[in-house]
TORMIPA-876260 format. One record per residue: residue number from 1; x, y, z of N, C-alpha, C, O in turn. Coordinates in steps of 0.1 Angstrom, whole numbers, plus 5000, padded with zeros to 4 digits. Each point is the difference from the previous one (the first is absolute). Example, Ala and Ser with C-alpha at 12.3 -4.5 7.8 and 13.67 -1.06 7.14 Angstrom:
TORMIPA-876260
[node 1 [5132 4943 5078] [4991 5012 5000] [5009 5012 5000] [5010 5000 5007]]
[node 2 [4986 5011 4986] [5009 5011 5000] [4992 5011 5008] [5005 5011 5001]]
***
This chain:
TORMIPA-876260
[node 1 [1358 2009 1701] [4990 4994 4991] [5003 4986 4996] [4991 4992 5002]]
[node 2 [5023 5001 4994] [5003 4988 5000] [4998 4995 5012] [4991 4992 5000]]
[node 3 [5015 5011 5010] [4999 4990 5011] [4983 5002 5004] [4996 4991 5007]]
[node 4 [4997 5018 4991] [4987 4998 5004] [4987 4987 4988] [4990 4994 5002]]
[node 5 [5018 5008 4989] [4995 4989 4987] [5003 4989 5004] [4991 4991 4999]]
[node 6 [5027 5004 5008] [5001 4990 5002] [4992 4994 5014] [4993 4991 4999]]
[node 7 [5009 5015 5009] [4992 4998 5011] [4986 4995 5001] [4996 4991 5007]]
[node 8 [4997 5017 4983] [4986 4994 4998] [4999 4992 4992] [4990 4994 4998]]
[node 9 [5024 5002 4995] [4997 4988 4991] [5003 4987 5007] [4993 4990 4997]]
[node 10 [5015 5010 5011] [5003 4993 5011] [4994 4995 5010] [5003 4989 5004]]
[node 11 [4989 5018 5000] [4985 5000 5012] [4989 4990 4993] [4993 4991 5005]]
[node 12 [5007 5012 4983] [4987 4999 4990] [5004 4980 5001] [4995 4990 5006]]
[node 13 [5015 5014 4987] [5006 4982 5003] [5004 4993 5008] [5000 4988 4996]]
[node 14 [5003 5015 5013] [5002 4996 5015] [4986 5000 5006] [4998 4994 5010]]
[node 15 [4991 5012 4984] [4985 4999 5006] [4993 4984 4991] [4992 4992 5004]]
[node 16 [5013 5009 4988] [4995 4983 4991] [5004 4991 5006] [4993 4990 4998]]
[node 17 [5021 5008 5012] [5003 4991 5007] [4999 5003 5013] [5008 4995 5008]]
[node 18 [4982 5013 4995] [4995 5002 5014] [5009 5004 5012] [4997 4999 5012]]
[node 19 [5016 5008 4980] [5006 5010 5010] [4996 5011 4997] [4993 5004 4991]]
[node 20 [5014 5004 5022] [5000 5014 5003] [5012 5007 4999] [5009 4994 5005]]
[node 21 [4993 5015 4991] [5015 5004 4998] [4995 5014 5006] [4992 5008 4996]]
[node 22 [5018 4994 5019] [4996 5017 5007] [5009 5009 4995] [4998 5012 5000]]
[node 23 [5013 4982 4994] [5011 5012 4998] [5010 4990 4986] [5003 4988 4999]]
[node 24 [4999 5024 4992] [5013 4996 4989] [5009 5010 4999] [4999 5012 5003]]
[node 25 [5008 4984 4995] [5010 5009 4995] [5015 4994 4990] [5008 4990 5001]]
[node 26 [4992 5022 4986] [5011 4994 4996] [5013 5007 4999] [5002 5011 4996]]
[node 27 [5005 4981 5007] [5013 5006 5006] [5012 5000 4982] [5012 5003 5000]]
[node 28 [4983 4994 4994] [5013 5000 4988] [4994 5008 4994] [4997 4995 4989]]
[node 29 [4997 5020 5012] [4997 5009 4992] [5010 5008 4993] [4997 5006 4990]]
[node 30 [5017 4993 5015] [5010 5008 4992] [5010 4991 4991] [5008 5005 4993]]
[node 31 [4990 4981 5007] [5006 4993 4990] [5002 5008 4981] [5008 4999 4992]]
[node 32 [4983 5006 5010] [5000 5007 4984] [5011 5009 4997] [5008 5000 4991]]
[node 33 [4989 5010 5022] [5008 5014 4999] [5014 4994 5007] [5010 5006 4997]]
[node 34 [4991 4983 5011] [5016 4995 5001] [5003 4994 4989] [5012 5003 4996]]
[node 35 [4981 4989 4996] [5007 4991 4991] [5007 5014 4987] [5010 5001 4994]]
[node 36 [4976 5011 5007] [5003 5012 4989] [5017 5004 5005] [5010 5001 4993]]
[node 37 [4988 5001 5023] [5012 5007 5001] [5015 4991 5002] [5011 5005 5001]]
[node 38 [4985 4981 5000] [5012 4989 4996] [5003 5003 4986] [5010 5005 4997]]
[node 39 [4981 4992 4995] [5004 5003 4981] [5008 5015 4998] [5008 5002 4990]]
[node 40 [4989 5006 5018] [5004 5017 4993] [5014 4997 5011] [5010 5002 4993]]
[node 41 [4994 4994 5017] [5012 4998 5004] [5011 4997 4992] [5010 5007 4998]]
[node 42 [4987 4977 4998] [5008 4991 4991] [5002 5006 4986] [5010 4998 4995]]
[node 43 [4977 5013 4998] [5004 5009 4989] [5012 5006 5005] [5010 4998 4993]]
[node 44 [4993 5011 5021] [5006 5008 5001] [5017 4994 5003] [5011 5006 4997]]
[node 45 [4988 4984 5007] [5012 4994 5005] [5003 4992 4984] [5012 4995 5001]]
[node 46 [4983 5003 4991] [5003 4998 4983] [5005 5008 4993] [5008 4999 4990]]
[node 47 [4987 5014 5016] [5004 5010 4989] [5008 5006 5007] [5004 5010 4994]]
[node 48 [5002 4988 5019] [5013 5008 5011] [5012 4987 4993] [5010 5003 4993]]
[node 49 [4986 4987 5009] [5012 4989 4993] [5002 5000 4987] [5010 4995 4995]]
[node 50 [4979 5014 4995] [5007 5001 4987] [5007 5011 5001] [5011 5001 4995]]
[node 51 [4984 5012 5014] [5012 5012 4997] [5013 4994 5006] [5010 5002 4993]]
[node 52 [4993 4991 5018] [5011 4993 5005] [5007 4992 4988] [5011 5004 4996]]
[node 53 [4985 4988 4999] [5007 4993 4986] [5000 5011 4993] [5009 4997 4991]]
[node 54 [4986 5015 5006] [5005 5010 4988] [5013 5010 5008] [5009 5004 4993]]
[node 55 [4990 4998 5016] [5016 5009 5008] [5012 4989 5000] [5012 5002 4997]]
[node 56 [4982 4985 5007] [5016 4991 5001] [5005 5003 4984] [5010 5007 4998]]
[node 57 [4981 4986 4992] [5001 4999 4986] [5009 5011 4993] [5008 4996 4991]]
[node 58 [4989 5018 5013] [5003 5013 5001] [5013 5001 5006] [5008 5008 4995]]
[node 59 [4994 4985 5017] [5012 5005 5008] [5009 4989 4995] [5012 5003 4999]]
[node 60 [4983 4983 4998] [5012 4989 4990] [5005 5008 4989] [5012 5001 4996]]
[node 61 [4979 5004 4999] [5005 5009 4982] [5010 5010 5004] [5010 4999 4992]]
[node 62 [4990 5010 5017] [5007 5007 5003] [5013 4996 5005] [5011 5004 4996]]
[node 63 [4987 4988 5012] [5014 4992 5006] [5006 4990 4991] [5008 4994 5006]]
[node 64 [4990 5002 4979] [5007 4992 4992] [5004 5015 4992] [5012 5002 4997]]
[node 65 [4981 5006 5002] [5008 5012 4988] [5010 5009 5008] [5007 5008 4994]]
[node 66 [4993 4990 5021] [5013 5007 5008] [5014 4992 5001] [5012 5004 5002]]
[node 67 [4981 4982 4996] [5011 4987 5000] [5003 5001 4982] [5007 4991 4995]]
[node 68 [4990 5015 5001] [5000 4996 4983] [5011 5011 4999] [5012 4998 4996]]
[node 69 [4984 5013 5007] [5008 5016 5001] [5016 4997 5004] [5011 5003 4995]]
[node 70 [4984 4989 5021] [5011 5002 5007] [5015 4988 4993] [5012 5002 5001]]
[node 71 [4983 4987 4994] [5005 4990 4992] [5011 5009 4988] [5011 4998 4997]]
[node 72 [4980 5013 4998] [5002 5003 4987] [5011 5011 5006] [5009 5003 4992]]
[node 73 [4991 5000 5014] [5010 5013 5009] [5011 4990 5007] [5011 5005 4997]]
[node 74 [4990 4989 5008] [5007 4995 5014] [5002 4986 4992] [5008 4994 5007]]
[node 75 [4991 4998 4984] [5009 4986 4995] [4991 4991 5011] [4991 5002 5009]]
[node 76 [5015 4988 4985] [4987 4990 5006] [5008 4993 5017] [4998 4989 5005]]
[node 77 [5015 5024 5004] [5002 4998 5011] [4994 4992 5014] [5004 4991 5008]]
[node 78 [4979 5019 4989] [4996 4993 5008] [4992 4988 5002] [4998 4996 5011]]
[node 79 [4998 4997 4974] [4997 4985 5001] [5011 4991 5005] [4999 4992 5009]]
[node 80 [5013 5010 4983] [5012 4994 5002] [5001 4999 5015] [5000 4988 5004]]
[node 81 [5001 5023 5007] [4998 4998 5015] [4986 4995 5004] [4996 5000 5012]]
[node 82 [4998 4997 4981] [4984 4998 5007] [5002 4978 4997] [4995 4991 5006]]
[node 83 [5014 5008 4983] [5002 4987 4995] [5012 4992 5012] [5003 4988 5002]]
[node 84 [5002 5024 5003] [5013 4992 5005] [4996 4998 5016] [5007 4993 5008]]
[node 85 [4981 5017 4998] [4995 4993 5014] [4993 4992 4997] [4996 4993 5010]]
[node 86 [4998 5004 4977] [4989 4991 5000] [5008 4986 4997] [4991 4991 5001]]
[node 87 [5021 5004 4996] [5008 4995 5002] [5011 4997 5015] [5006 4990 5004]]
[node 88 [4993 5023 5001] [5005 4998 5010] [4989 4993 5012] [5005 4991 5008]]
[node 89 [4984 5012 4993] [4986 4997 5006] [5001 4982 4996] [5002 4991 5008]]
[node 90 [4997 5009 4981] [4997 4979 4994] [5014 4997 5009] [4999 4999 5012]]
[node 91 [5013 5000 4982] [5011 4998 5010] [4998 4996 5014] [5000 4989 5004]]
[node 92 [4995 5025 5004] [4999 4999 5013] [4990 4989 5002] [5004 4992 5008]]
[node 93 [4986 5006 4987] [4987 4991 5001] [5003 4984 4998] [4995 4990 5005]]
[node 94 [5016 5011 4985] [5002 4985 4999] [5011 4996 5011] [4999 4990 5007]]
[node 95 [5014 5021 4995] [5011 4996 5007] [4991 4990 5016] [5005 4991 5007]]
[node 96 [4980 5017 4995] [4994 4993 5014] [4999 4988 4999] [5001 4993 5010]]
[node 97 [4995 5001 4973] [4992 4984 5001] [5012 4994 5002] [5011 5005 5002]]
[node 98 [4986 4983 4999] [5013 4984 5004] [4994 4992 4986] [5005 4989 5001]]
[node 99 [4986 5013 4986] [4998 4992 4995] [5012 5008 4985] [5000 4994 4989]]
[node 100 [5008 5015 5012] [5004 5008 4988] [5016 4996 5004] [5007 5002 5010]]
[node 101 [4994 4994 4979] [5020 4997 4996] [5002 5015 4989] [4995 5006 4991]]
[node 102 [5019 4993 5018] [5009 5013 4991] [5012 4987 4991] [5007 4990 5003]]
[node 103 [4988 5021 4986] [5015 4994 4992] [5005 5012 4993] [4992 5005 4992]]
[node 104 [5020 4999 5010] [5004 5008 4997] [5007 5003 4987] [5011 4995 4998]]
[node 105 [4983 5013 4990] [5000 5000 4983] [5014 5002 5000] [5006 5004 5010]]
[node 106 [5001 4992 4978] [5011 5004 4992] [5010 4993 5005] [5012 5000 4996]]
[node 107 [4981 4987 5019] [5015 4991 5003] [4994 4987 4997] [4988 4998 4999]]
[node 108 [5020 4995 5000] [4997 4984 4994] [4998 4990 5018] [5010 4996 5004]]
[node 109 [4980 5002 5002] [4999 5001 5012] [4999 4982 5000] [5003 4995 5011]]
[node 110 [4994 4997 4979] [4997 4987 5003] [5018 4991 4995] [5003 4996 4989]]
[node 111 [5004 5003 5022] [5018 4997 5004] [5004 5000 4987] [5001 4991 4991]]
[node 112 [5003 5027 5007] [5007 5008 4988] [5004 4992 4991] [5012 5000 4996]]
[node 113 [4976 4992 4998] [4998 4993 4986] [4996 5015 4984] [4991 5009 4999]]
[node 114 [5019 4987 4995] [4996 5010 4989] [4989 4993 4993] [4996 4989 4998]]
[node 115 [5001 5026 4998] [4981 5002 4998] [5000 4995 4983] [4989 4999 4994]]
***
């Protein structure tokens, strides 16, 4: 019914400037129902990324109160080892550069002048 409305409406005006039009056709009739089913996608992939931000959210909560538990049972061991690779890690990282000087603490290193 649209494309037959447009057609004759087309003919009708194309007859005022003294063409003839044998054939129309319009080819972007599903723009509507794509653009509908672009929008209901993007709902869906909105509302898949908020349940995703509510499980991580969910699974952070859980894993600070296992780390809170485990702190409260076991002494604070395992920061103390988590502090001393992360120490050991900087160390390694700098011993590579050529722009870092070692001076070594607790000796008087500039010609054993008291401090």
């Amino acid at each position: 019914i649209v494309s037959q409305k447009v057609s004759e409406s087309l003919t009708e005006r194309a007859g005022q400037f003294g063409l003839i039009l044998d054939d129309i056709s319009i080819t972007h009739l599903q723009v509507a129902q794509q653009e509908a089913e672009k929008a209901r996608f993007l709902v869906e992939k909105a509302e898949q990324q908020k349940k995703a931000a509510v499980i991580s959210a969910e699974g952070d909560a859980q894993a600070a109160v296992l780390l809170a538990k485990s702190f409260g049972s076991a002494g604070e061991g395992l920061v103390e080892l988590r502090r001393i690779e992360a120490a050991e890690d900087i160390a390694y990282q700098l011993s590579k550069s050529r722009n870092v000087t070692y001076l070594p603490q607790g000796q008087n290193v500039l010609l054993n002048l008291p401090t």
